[in-house]
N, C-alpha and C positions, 0 to 999 in steps of 0.2 A: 564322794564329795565331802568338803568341808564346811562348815554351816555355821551364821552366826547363830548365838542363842544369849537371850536376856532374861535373866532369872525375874521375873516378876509374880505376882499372883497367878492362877491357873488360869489360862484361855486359850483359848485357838490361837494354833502355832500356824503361818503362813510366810514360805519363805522364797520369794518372787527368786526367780534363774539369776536375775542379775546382780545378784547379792553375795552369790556363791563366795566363797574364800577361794576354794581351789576347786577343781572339777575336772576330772576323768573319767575314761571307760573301760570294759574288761572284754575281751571275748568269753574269758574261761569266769568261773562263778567265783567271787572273791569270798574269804573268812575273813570275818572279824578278830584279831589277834590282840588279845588283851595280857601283857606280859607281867609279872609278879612285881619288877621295878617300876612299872607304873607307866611303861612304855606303850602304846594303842596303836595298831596299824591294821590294813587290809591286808593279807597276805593269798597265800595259795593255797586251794580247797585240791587243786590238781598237782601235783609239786611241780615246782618251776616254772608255771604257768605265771605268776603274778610278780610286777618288781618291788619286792620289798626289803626291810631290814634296813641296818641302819648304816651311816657313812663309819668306815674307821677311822678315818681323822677329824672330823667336824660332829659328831656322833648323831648329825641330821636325818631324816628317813629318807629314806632312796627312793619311796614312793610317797604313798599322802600317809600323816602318823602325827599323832599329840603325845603332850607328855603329863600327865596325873601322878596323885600320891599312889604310894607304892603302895599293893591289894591289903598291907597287913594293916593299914591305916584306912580300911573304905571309907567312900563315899556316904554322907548320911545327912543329905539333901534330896535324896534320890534315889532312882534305878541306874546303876553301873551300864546296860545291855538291854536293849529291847527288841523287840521284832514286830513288826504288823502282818497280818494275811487277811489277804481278801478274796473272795469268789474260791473256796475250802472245795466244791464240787471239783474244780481242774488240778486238784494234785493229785499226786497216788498218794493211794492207800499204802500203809509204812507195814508190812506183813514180814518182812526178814528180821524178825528183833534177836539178838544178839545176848549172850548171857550179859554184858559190862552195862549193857543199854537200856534207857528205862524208858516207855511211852509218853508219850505228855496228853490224857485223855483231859479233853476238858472236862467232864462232869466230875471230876475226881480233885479238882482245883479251885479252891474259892477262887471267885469271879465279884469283885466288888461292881456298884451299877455304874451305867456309862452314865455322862456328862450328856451323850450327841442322843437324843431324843426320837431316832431314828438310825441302830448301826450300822456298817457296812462290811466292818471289821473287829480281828480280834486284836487287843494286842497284849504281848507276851513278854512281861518286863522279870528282868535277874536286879538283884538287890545283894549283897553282900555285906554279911556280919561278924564281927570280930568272935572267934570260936569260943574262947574264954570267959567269954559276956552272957552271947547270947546261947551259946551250948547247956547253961542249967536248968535253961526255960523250957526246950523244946518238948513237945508234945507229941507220943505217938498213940496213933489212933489206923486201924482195922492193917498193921503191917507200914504208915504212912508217917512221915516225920512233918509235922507243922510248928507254926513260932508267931506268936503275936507279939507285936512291933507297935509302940505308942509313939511316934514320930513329932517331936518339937517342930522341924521346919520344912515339913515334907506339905505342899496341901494344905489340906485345912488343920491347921494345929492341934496335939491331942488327940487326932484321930486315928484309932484302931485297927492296925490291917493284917491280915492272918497271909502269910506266906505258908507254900510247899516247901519244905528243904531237903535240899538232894545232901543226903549225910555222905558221911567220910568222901569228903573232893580232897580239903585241905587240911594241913595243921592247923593254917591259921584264919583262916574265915570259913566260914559257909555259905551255900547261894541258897537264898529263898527266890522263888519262883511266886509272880503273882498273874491270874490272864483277867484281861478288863472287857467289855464290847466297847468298840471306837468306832471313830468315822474319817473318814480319810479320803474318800470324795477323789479319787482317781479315777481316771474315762475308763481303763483295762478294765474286763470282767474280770481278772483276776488277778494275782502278784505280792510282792512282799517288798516291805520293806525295812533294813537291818539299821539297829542305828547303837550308838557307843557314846560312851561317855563324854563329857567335855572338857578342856581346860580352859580354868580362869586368866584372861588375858585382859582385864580393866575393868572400869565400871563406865555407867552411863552417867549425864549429865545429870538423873536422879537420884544419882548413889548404887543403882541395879549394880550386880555385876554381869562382866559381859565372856561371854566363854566360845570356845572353840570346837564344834562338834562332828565328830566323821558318821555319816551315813552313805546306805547305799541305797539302790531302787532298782526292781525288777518289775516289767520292763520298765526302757524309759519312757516316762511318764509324757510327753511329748513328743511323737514321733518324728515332727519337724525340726527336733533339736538333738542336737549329740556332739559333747563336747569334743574337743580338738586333739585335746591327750590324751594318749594311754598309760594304760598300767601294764601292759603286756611284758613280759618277761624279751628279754632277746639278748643268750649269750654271748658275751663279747666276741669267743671263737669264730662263734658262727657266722659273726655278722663281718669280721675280717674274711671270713671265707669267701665268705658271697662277696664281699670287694672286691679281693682276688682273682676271683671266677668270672667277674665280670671289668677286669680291668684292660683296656686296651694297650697293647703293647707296640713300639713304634716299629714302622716300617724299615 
């Protein structure tokens, strides 16, 4: 779905259904597709499973998708990428790791303290840093790459946050990884929810600015609701076929 969001001071973010920008559904499990030109879409965790990419004449998304500064210019208001998880007991355990693939153990991740006084969840925010900048600071400690970050307008100003960083991704930026306790106050014992960056598309009547943001939700969050569109892939061929197959020919 697409989400309004209003930069203001930090508080509980609540964003009533009927507000949506746009809203769809998936059978198959969407990705979050964050492209190097600053292009953001959901795309296919399954290939072909999901409609995405962009139009070739109009260069609009063929599914739900924003458009941000391009990754060599990040974002520094912010997290680029986030994830929430709740009820951690109903996932598997991740036991096939991979030589390219790194674990994400929380005790191994600074965890700044939660705001919600009571958590229910984690959340799991990607940050992105210009290589050139922030690459003579980093700090390694027992095999681990870390990075303190003094943020002018992130939060509370001036404040100090130590990020993970996963080395060599890119040339030109790096992703610091930060995990927080949240609260999120979903009926499911358990689920996730992905969320992406936004685009600036005005301000408010206070000067806020106002932006444009894709999230997803696993399950949905109201089981009396589910929106009308999909995101489901469905080849052109195929769907002439089945026309076809079922077209009535005259007597």
């Amino acid at each position: 779905m697409k989400t309004p969001v209003v930069y203001r001071s930090p508080e509980t973010v609540k964003v009533p259904l009927d507000s949506l920008i746009q809203e769809f559904y998936a059978s198959q499990r969407p990705k979050l597709s964050i492209h190097h030109d600053g292009f953001c879409q959901f795309s296919s965790d399954l290939q072909g499973s999901i409609r995405s990419g962009r139009d070739p004449e109009t260069g609009e998304p063929k599914g739900i998708g924003i458009f941000i500064s391009p990754l060599n210019k990040p974002i520094t208001t912010g997290p680029t990428f986030g994830i929430n998880l709740w009820g951690l007991n109903d996932f598997k355990a991740w036991t096939n790791v991979k030589k390219d693939e790194s674990p994400l153990r929380f005790h191994e991740y600074y965890s700044r303290k939660s705001v919600a006084t009571t958590h229910d969840s984690y959340l799991i925010e990607g940050y992105l840093f210009p290589k050139k900048e922030a690459g003579p600071n980093i700090v390694i400690s027992n095999g681990k790459y870390y990075l303190s970050v003094r943020h002018k307008n992130f939060e509370i100003p001036g404040t100090v946050f130590r990020y993970s960083i996963i080395p060599e991704f890119n040339n030109d930026y790096l992703i610091g990884i930060m995990v927080s306790k949240s609260k999120v106050g979903f009926k499911t014992e358990s689920g996730f929810s992905l969320g992406g960056p936004s685009q600036i598309v005005g301000y408010d009547n206070m000067g806020h600015q106002i932006g444009h943001s894709l999230n997803a939700i696993y399950p949905v969050p109201d089981t009396a609701y589910l929106p009308e569109m999909s995101l489901d892939y469905v080849a052109k061929e195929c769907h002439d076929e089945v026309l076809n197959e079922t077209k009535l020919e005259p007597q």
